[in-house]
Steps between C-alpha positions, in 0.01 A plus 500: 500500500642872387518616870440846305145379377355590816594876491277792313651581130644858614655308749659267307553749248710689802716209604564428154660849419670491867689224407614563175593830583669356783732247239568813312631659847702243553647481191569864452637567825755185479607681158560874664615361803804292321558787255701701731547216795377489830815661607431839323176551633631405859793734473409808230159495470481463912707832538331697281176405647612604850593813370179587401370402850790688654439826323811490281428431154492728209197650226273290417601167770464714817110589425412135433412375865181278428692165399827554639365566833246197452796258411776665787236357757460172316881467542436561858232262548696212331803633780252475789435137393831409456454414145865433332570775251242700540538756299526252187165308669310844508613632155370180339194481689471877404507466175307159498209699652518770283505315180195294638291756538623671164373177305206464703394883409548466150299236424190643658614828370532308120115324611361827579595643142325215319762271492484102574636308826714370240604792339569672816744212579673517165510928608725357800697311354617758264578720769695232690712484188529895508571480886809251388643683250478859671783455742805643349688786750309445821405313801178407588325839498215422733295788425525459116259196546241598802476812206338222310280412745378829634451634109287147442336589783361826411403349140274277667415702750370784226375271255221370744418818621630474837676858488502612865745202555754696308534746820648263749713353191633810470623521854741213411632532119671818538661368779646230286579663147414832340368376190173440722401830390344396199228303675317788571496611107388151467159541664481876303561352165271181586209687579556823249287578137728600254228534176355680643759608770306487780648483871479210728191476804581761799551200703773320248648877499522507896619179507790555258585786660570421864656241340762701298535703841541201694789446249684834522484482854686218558756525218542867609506428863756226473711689349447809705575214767879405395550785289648514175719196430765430249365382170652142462628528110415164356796200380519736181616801693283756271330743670109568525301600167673516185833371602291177635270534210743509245681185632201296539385570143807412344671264704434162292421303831204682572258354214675111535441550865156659439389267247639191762254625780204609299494309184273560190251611781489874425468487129211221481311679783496838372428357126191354695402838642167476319400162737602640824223567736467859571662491867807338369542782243454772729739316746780517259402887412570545859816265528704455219555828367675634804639123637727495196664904460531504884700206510740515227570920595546354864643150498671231376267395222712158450389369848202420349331388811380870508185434224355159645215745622396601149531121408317412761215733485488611117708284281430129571121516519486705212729258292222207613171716429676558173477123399123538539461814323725407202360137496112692484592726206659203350213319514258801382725568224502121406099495511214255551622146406334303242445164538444360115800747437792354358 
């Protein structure tokens, strides 16, 4: 007897996901984990983490408290239990967690678009492979992935209407990366009319808006907090804007790098533009179009790691509704079939 018959469909539908996200965790993590070797994380990554926690790391590290400080006490817990290398034991479960709950996201992020169980799963396992092959120049970069999370998150979160939710979301994301800030314009470009342009409800408005303020407040006030710090100049050693800019462009390992981590994924989902729903389209409106100039005027475009959020939220489930919108025109295009023809 399947001992899962017993248990309701969404149930079953729940465990199912959980544990193939779960394989994909696994997987993944062993692969990042061995990249660098446990001793790198235990050593480099370890010190630069505590000087986050101790106040003494540079622009844009020091203002990034929300998963550094969440994996310093993980460290400590796995001390407090005597738990041999603990600081190798709480990266990995760290990252395990995170990457779990990334997968898990997705696919009901990919289901709540239109997609399939399947599909979503397929969605997943794309971004495993992007996760894999988005690790060149750094260490584990905790709050690169709960970014994931907290921007799937707010998709869902927005696409079923649940928009005062966004509020106490906001009282964490800033805390974690700055690029949080375009959650708010999000919910503004969800809810707006454009033909005619027409303004989004008074309460969507008020919503975005304390929001946004929620935003400035804590990426002001944490820097007001430790001051200005110095600007750590990326393994390139350009400077900000179009030093940085100029280098990314036209240094050769950006695109192999870029093209590792994302794929074909941009180009078949925005040829597919036509078959997104309407909330995915206004997502990437509110995403992409900053996501991309901010990051190659202000990092290291090559550590690729940096765009798993628009592959996450845009990219890969616009690649997979394009299968079903170019397999519909097909199939219009084609016409009725005839069965005496031929």
């Amino acid at each position: 007897m399947n001992p899962l018959s017993s248990l309701s469909l969404p149930r079953r539908r729940f465990l199912t996901i959980l544990a193939l996200a779960g394989l994909l965790s696994i997987f993944s993590v062993h692969f990042q984990m061995t990249f660098m070797g446990l001793d790198w994380y235990e050593t480099v990554q370890w010190e630069r983490t505590q000087k986050v926690i101790h106040g003494e790391s540079g622009t844009p590290w020091q203002y990034r408290l929300f998963t550094e400080g969440t994996v310093y006490a993980l460290v400590h817990v796995c001390e407090a239990l005597d738990i041999p290398r603990p600081v190798g034991v709480a990266f990995t479960l760290m990252r395990l967690l995170q990457n779990l709950v990334a997968f898990t996201l997705a696919v009901y992020f990919y289901r709540r678009l239109g997609l399939t169980t399947a599909e979503g799963v397929l969605g997943i396992a794309l971004l495993a492979w992007g996760m894999c092959h988005g690790l060149y120049d750094g260490d584990l970069t905790f709050n690169t992935y709960t970014d994931i999370s907290l921007f799937l998150t707010a998709g869902l979160l927005i696409a079923n209407g649940r928009f005062g939710w966004l509020v106490p979301l906001m009282c964490i994301a800033p805390f974690n990366r700055e690029t949080s800030g375009c959650i708010p314009v999000m919910l503004l470009f969800s809810q707006m009319e454009f033909r005619p342009f027409r303004l989004p409800p008074r309460r969507v408005l008020i919503i975005a808006g304390v929001a946004l303020l929620l935003w400035l407040a804590i990426v002001g006030g944490l820097r007001l907090v430790y001051g200005v710090r110095p600007y750590i100049v990326p393994t390139a050693g350009k400077s900000p804007i179009l030093p940085l800019l100029t280098f990314n462009l036209t240094w050769w390992r950006t695109w192999v790098f870029l093209f590792a981590t994302l794929g074909l994924m941009p180009l078949l989902a925005l040829a597919s533009w036509r078959g997104w729903p309407q909330v995915l389209q206004r997502y990437a409106w509110a995403v992409v179009p900053v996501w991309f100039p901010i990051h190659f005027s202000l990092a290291h475009a090559p550590e690729t790691r940096l765009f798993l959020v628009p592959q996450t939220l845009i990219f890969i489930p616009g690649a997979l509704l394009g299968i079903r919108y170019w397999q519909s025109r097909t199939a219009a295009d084609s016409g009725p079939h005839d069965p005496e023809a031929g």
